[in-house]
N, CA, C and O atoms as CSV, one atom per row, in Angstrom:
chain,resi,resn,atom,element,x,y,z
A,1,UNK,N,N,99.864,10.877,-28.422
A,1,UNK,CA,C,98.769,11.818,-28.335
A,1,UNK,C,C,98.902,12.849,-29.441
A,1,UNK,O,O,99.995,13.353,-29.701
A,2,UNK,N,N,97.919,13.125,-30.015
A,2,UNK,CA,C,97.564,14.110,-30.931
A,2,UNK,C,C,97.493,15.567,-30.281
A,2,UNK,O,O,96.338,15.973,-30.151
A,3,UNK,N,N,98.142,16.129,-30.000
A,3,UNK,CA,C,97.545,17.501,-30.023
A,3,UNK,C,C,97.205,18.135,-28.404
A,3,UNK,O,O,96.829,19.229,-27.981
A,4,UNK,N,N,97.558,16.818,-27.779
A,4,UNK,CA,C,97.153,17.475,-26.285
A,4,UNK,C,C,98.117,17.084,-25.482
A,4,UNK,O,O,98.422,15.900,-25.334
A,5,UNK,N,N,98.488,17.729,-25.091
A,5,UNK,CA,C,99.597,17.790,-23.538
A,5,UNK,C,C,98.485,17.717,-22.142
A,5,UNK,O,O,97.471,18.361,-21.872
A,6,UNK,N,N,99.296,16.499,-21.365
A,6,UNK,CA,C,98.769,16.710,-20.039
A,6,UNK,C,C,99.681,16.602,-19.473
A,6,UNK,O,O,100.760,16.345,-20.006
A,7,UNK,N,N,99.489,16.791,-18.023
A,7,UNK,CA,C,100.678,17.257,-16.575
A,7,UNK,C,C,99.335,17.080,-15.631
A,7,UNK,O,O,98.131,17.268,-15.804
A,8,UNK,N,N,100.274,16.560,-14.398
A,8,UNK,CA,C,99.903,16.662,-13.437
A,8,UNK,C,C,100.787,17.552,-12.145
A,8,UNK,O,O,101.994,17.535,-11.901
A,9,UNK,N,N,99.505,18.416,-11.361
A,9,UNK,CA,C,100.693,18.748,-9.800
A,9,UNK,C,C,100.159,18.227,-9.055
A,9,UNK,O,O,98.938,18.360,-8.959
A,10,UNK,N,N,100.695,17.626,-8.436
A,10,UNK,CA,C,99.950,16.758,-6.862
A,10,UNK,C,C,98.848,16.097,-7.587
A,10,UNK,O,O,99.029,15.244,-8.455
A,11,UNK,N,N,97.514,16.598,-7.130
A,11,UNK,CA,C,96.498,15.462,-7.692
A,11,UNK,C,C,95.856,16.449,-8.488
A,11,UNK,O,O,94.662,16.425,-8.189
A,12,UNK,N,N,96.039,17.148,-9.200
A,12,UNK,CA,C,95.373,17.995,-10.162
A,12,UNK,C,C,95.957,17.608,-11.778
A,12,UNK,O,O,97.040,17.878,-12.297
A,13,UNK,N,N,94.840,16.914,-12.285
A,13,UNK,CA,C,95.380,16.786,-13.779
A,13,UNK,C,C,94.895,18.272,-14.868
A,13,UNK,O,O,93.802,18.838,-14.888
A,14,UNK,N,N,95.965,18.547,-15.573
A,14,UNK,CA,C,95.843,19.820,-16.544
A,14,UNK,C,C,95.787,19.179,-17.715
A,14,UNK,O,O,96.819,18.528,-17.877
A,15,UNK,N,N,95.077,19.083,-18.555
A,15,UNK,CA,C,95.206,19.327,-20.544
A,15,UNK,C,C,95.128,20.008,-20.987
A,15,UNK,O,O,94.263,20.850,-20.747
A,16,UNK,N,N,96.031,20.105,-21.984
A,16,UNK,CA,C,95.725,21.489,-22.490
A,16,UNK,C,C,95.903,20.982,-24.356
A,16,UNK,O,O,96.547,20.119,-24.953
A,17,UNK,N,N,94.951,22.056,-24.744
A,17,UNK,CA,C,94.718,21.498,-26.667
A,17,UNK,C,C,94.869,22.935,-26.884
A,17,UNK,O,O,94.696,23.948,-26.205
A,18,UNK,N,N,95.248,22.669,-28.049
A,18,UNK,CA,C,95.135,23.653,-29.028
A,18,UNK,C,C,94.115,23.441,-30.283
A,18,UNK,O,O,94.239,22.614,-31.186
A,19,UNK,N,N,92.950,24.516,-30.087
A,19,UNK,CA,C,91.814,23.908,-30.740
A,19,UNK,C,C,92.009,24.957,-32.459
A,19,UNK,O,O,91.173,25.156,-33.340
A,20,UNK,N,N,93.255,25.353,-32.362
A,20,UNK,CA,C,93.557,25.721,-33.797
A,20,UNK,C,C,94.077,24.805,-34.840
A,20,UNK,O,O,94.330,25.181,-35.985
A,21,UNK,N,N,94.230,23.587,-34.409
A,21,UNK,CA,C,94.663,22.053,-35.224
A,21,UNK,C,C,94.038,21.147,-35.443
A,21,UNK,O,O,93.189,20.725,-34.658
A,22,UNK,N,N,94.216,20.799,-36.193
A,22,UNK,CA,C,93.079,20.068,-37.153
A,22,UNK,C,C,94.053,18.224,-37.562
A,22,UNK,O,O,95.217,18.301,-37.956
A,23,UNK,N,N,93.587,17.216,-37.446
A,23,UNK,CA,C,94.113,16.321,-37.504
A,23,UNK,C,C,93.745,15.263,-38.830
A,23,UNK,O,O,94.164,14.139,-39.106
A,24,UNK,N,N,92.783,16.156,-39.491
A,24,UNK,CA,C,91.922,15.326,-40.492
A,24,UNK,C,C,90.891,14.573,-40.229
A,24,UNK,O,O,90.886,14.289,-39.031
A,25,UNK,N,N,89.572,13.888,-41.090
A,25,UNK,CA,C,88.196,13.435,-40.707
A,25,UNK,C,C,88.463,12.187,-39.962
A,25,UNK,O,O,89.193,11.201,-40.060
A,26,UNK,N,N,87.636,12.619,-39.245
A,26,UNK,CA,C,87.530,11.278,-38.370
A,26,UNK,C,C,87.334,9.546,-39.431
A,26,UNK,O,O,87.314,9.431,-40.657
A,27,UNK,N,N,87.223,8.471,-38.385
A,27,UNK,CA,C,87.331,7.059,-39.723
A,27,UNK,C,C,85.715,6.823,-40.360
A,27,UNK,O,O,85.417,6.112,-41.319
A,28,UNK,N,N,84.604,7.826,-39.333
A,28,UNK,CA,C,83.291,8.066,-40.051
A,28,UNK,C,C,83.203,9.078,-41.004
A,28,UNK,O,O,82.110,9.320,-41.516
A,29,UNK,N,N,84.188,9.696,-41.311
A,29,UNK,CA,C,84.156,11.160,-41.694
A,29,UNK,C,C,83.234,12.107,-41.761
A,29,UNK,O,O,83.098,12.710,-42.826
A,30,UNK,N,N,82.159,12.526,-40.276
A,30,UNK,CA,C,81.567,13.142,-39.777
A,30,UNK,C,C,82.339,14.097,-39.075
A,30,UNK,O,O,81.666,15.125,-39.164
A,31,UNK,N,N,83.281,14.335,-38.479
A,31,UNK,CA,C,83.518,15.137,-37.890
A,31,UNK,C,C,85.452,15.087,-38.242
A,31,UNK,O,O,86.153,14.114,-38.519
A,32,UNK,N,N,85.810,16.486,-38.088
A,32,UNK,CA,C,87.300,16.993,-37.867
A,32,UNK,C,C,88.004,16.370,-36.503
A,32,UNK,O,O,87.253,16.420,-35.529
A,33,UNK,N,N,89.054,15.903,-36.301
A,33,UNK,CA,C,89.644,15.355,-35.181
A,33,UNK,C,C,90.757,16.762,-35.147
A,33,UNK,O,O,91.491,17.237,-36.014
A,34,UNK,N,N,90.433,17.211,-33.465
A,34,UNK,CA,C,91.433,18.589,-32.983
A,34,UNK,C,C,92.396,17.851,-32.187
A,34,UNK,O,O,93.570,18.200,-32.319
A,35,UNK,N,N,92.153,16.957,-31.436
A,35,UNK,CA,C,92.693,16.022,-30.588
A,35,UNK,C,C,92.486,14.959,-30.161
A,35,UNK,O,O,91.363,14.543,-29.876
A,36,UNK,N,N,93.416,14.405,-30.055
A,36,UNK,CA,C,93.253,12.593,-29.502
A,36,UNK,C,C,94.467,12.245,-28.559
A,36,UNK,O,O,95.551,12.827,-28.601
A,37,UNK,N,N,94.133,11.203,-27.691
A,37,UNK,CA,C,94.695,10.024,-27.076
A,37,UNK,C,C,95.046,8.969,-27.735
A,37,UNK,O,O,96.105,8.354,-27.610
A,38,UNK,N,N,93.952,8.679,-28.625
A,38,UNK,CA,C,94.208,7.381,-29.861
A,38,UNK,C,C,93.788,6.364,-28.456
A,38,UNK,O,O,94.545,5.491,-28.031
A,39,UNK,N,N,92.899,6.574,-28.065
A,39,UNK,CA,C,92.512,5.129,-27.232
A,39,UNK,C,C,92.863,6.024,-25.563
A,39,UNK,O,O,93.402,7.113,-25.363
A,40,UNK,N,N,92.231,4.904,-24.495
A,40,UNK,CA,C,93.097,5.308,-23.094
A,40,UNK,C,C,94.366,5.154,-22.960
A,40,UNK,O,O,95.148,4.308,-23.394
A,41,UNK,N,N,94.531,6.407,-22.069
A,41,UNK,CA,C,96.167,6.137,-21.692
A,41,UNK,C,C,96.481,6.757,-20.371
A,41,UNK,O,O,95.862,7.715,-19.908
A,42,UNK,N,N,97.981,5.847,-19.507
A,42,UNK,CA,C,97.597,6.391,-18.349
A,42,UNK,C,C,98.371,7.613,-18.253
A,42,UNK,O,O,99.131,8.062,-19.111
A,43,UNK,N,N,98.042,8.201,-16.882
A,43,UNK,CA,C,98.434,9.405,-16.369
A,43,UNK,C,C,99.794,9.295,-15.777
A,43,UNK,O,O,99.744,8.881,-14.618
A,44,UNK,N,N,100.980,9.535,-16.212
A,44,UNK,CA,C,102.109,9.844,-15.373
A,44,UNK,C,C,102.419,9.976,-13.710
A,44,UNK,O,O,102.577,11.003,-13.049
A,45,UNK,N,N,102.442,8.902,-13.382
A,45,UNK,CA,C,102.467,9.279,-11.997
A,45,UNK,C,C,101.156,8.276,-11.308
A,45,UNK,O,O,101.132,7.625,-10.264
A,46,UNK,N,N,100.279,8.443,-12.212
A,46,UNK,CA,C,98.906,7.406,-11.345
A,46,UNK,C,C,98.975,6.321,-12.492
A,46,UNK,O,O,97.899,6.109,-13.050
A,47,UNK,N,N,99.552,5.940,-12.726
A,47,UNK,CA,C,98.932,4.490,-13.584
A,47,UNK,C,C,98.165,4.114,-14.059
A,47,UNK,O,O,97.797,3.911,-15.216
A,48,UNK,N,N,97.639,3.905,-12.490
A,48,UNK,CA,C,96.043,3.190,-12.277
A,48,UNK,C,C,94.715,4.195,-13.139
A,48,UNK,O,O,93.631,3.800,-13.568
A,49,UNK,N,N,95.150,5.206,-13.158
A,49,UNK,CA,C,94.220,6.239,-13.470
A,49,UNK,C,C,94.476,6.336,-15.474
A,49,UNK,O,O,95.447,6.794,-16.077
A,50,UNK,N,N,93.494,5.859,-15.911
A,50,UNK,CA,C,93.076,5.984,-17.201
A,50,UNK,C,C,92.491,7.346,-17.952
A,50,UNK,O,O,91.597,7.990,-17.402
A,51,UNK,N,N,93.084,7.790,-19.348
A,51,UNK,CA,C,92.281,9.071,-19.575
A,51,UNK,C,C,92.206,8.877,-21.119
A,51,UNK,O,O,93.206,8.550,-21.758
A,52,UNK,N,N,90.946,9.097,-21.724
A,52,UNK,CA,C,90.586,8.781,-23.362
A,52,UNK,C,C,89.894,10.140,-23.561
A,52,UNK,O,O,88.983,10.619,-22.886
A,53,UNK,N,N,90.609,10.730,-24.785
A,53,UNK,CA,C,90.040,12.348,-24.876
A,53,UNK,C,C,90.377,12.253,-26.361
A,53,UNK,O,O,91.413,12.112,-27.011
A,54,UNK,N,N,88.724,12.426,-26.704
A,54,UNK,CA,C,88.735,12.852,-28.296
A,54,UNK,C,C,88.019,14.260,-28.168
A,54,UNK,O,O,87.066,14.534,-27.439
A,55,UNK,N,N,88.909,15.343,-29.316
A,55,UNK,CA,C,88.116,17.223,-29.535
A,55,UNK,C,C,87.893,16.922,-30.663
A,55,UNK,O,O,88.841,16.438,-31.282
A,56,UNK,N,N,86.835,17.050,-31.235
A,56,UNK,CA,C,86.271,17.132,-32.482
A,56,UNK,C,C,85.419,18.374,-33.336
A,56,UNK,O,O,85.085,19.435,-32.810
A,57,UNK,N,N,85.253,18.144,-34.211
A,57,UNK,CA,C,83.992,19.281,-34.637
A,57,UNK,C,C,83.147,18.785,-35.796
A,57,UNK,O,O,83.917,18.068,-36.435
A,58,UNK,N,N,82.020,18.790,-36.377
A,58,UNK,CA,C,81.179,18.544,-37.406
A,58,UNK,C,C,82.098,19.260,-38.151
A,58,UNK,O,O,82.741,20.267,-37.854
A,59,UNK,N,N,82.050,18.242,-39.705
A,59,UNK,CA,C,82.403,18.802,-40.619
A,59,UNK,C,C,82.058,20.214,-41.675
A,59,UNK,O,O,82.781,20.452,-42.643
């Protein structure tokens, strides 16, 4: 993961970004990548439970 931390307590999932980072243009180069997953991925603890998180911004 790029840029984002997640955790879970009990059944509450947290992410947290830092939207002061910058990862370089996306592969359209329309927009800045702040954060990524790079695809789904699971959640620690739930498996079963899938999470895909792109932060972006127009260039």
């Amino acid at each position: 993961m790029k840029n984002a931390e997640m955790k879970t307590e009990g059944d509450i999932l947290t992410i947290k970004v830092d939207l002061t980072k910058e990862f370089g243009p996306s592969s359209s180069g329309k927009t800045i990548i702040i954060a990524s997953t790079e695809g789904n991925v699971s959640i620690e603890g739930h498996e079963e439970i899938k999470v895909g998180l792109n932060v972006y911004k127009k260039k």
